[in-house]
SERO-4910 file (N, C-alpha, C, O; in steps of 0.05 Angstrom, whole numbers):
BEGIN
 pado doro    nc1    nc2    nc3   cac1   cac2   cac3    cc1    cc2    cc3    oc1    oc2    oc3
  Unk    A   1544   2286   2934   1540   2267   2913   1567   2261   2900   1584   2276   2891
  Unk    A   1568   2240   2902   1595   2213   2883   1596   2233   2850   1576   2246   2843
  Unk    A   1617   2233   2838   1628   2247   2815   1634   2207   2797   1652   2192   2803
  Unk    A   1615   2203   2780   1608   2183   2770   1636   2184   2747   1641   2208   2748
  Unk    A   1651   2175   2733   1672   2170   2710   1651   2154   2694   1634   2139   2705
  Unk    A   1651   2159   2666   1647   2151   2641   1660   2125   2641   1674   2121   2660
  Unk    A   1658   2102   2620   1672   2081   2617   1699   2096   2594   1722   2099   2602
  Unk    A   1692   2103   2574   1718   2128   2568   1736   2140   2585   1757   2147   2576
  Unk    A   1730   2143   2608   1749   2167   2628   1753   2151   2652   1765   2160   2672
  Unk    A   1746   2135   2652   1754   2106   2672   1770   2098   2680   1773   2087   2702
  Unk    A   1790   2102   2659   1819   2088   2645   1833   2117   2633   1824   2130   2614
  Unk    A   1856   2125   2648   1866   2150   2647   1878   2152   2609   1888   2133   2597
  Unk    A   1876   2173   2600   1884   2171   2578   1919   2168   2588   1929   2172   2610
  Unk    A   1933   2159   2555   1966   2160   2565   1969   2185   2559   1954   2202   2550
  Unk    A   1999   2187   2570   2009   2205   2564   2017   2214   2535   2023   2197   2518
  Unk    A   2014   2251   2526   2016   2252   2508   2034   2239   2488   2027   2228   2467
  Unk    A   2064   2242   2501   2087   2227   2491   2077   2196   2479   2080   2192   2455
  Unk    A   2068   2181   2492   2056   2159   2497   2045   2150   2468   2050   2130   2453
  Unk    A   2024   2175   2466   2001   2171   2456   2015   2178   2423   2009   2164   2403
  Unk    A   2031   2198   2422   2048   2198   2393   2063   2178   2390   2065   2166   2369
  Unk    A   2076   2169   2413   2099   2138   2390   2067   2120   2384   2064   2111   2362
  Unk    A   2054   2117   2398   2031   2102   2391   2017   2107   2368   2007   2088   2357
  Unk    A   2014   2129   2357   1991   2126   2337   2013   2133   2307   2006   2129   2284
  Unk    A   2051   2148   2317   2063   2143   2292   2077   2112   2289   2090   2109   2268
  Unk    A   2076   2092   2303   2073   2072   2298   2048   2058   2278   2052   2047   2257
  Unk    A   2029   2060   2287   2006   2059   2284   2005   2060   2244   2003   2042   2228
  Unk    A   2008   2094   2242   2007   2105   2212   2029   2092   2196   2024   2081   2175
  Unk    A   2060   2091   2208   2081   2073   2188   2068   2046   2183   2069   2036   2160
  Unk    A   2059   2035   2202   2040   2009   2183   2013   2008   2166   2004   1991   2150
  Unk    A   2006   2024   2172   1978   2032   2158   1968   2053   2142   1969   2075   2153
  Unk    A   1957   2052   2117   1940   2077   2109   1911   2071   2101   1901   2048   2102
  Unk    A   1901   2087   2096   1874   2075   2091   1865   2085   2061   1885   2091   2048
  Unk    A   1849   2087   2052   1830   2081   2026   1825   2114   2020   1829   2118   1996
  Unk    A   1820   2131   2029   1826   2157   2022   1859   2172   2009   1865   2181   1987
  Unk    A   1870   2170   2029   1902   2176   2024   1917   2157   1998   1935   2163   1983
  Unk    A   1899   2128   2001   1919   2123   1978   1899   2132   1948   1910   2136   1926
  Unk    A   1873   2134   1952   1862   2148   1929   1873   2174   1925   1885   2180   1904
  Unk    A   1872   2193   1945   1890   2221   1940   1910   2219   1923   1911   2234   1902
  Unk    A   1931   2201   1928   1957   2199   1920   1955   2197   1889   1962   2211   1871
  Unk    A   1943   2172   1890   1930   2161   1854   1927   2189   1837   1943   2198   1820
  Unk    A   1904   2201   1847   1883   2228   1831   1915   2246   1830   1918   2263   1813
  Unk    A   1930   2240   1846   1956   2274   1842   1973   2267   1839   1994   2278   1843
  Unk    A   1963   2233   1824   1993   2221   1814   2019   2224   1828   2043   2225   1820
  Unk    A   2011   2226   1845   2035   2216   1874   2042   2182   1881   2048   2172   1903
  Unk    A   2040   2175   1867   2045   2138   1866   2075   2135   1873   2090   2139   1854
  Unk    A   2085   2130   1892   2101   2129   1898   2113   2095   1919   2133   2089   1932
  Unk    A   2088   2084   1914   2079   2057   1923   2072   2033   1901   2066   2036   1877
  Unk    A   2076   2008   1916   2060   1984   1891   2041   1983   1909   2043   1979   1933
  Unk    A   2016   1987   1892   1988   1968   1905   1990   1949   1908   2001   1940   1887
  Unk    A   1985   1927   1928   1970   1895   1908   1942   1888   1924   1932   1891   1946
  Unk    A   1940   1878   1907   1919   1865   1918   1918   1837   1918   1911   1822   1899
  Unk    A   1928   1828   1947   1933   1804   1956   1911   1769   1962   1914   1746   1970
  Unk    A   1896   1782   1953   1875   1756   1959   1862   1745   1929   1873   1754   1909
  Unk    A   1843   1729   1924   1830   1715   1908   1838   1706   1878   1857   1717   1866
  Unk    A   1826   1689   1871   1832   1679   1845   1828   1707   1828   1818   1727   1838
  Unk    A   1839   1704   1799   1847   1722   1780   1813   1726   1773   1806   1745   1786
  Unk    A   1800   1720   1764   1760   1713   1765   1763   1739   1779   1765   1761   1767
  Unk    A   1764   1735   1812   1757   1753   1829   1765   1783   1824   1747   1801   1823
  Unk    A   1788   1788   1822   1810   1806   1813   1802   1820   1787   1802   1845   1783
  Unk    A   1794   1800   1768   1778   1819   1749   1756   1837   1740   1752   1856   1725
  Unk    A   1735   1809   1773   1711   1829   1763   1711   1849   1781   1688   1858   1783
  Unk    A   1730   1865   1801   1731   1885   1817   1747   1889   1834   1744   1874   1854
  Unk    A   1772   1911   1836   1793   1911   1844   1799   1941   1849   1788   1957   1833
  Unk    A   1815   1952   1870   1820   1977   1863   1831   1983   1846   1846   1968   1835
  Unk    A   1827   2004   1838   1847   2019   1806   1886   2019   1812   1894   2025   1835
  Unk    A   1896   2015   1801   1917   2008   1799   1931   1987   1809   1955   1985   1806
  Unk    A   1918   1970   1822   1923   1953   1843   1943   1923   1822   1932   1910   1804
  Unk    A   1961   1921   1827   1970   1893   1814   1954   1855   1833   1948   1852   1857
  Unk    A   1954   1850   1826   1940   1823   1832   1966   1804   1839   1973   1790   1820
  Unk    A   1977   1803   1855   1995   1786   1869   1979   1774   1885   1965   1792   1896
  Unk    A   1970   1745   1895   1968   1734   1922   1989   1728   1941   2012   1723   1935
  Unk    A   1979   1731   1972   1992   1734   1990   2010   1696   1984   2034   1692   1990
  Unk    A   1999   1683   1977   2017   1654   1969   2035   1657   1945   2050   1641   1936
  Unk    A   2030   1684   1936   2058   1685   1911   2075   1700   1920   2092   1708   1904
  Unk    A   2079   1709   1946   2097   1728   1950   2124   1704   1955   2125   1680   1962
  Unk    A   2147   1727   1948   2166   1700   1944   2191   1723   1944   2183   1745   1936
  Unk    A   2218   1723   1951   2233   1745   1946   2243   1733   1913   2245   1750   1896
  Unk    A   2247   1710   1907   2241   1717   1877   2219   1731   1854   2228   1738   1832
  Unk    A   2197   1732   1858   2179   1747   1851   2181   1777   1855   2179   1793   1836
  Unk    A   2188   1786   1889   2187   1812   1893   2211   1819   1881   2215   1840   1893
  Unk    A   2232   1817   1864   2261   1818   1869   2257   1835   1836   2277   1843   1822
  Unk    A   2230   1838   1828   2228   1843   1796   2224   1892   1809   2222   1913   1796
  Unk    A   2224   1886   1835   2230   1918   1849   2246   1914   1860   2254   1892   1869
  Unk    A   2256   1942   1863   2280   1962   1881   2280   1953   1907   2258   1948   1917
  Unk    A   2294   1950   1917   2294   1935   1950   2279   1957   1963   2269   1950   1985
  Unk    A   2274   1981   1957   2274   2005   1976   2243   2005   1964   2229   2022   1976
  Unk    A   2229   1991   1944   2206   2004   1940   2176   1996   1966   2169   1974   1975
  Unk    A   2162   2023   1970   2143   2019   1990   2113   2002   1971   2103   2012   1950
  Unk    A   2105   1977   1985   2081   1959   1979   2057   1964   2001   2057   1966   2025
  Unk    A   2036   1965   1981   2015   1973   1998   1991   1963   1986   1977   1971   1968
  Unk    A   1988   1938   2006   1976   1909   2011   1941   1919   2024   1933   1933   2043
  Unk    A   1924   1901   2002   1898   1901   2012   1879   1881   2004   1881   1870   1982
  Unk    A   1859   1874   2022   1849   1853   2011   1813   1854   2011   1798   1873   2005
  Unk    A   1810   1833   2019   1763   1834   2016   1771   1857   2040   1767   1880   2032
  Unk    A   1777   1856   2056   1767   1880   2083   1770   1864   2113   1783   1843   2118
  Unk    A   1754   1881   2132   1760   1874   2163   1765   1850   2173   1776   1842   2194
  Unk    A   1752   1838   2153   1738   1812   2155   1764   1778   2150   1764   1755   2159
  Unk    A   1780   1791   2131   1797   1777   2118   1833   1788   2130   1842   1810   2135
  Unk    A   1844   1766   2132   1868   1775   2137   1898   1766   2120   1920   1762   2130
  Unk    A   1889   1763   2088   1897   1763   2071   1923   1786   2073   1947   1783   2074
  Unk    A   1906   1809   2071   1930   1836   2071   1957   1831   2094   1980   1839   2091
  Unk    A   1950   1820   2112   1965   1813   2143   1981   1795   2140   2004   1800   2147
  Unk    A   1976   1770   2129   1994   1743   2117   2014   1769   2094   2038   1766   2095
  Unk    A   2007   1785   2082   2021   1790   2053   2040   1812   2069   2064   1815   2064
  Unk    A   2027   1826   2087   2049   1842   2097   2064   1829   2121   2086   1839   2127
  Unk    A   2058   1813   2133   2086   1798   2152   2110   1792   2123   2133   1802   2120
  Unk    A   2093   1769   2102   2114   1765   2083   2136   1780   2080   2159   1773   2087
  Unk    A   2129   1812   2064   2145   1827   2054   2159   1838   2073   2182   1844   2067
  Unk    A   2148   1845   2102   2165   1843   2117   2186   1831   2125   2207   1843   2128
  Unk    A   2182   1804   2128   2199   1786   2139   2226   1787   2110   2250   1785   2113
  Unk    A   2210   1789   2087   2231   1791   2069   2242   1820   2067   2235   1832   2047
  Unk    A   2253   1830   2080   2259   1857   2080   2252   1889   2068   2268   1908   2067
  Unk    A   2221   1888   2060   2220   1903   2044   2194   1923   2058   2178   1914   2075
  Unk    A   2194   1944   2051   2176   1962   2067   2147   1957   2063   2136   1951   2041
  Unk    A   2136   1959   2083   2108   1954   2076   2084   1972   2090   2089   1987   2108
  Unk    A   2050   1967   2078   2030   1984   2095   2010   1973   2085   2010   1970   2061
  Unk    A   1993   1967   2097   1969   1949   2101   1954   1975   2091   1965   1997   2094
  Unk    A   1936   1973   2081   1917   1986   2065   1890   1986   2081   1870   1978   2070
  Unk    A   1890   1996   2107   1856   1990   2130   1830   1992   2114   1824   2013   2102
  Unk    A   1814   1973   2114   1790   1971   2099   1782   1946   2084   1765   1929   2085
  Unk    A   1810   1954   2067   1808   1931   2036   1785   1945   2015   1780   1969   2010
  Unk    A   1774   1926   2008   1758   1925   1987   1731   1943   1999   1722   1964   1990
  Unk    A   1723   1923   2026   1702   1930   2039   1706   1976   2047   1690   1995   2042
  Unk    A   1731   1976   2059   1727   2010   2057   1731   2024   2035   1724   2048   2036
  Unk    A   1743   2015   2014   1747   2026   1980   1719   2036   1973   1713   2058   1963
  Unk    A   1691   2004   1985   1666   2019   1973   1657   2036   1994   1639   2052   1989
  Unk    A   1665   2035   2012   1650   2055   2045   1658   2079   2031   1642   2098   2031
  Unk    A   1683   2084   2018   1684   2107   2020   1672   2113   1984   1683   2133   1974
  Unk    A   1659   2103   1971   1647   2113   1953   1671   2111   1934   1664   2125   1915
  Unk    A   1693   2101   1929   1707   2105   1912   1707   2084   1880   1708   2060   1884
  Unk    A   1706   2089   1861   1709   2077   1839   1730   2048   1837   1754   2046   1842
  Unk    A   1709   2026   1827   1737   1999   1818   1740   2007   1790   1730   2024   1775
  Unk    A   1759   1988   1789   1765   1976   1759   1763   1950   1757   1769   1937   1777
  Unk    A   1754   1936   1731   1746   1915   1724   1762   1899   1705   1773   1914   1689
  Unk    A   1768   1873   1701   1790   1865   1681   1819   1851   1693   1823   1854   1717
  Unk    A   1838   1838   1677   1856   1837   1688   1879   1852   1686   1901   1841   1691
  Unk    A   1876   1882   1679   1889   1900   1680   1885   1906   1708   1870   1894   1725
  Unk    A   1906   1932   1713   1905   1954   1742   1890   1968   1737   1877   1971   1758
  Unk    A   1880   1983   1718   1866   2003   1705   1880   2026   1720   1902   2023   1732
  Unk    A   1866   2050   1718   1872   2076   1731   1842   2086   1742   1818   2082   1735
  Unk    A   1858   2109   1769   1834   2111   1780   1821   2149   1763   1799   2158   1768
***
């Protein structure tokens, strides 16, 4: 009898080597909705939030906690230029669905400044059960 492969095991995994530049690539562009709540709660902020999409309306009535309200159409290196060239931004928007966060981080990219997409947005902030804030403040989380 034939030894059948999975559609998983089909396709050889890479090599380990491979598979680390891959997924620390991967993490320098991205964090997700846990880690940056961690950071918040142990006051490890060491990042700007924003939250790159919708009218100020939107932004008020539900936003992550500390999040500043920049849209991805205000990014501008005069605008960003009010931070440290070296400071890390960490861009999020409605979720999977929207690619708001993606327009805001090519921007800051392209303008030289470090960046990390925030995976989820809004949509994994509530997956993972975590608390908004409301208003046109950042609030705290």
């Amino acid at each position: 009898m034939e030894a059948r492969m999975s559609f998983v095991s089909a396709i050889p995994a890479a090599a380990p080597e491979v598979a680390a530049a891959h997924f620390a690539a991967r993490l320098s562009l991205e964090t997700d909705c846990a880690d940056v709540a961690a950071a918040m709660r142990a006051g490890e902020v060491d990042f700007v939030l924003l939250h790159v999409v919708g009218a100020p309306q939107a932004y008020a009535r539900r936003h992550v906690p500390g999040a500043l309200h920049l849209r991805h159409a205000e990014i501008s290196a005069e605008r960003m230029s009010a931070w440290p060239a070296d400071t890390l931004f960490v861009v999020y928007c409605a979720g999977p669905h929207c690619n708001g966060a993606d327009q805001a981080a090519l921007k800051l990219a392209r303008l030289g400044r470090p960046v990390k997409l925030m995976i989820g947005g809004i949509t994994g902030w509530a997956d993972e059960g975590l608390p908004f804030a409301e208003g046109a403040e950042p609030g705290s989380l």
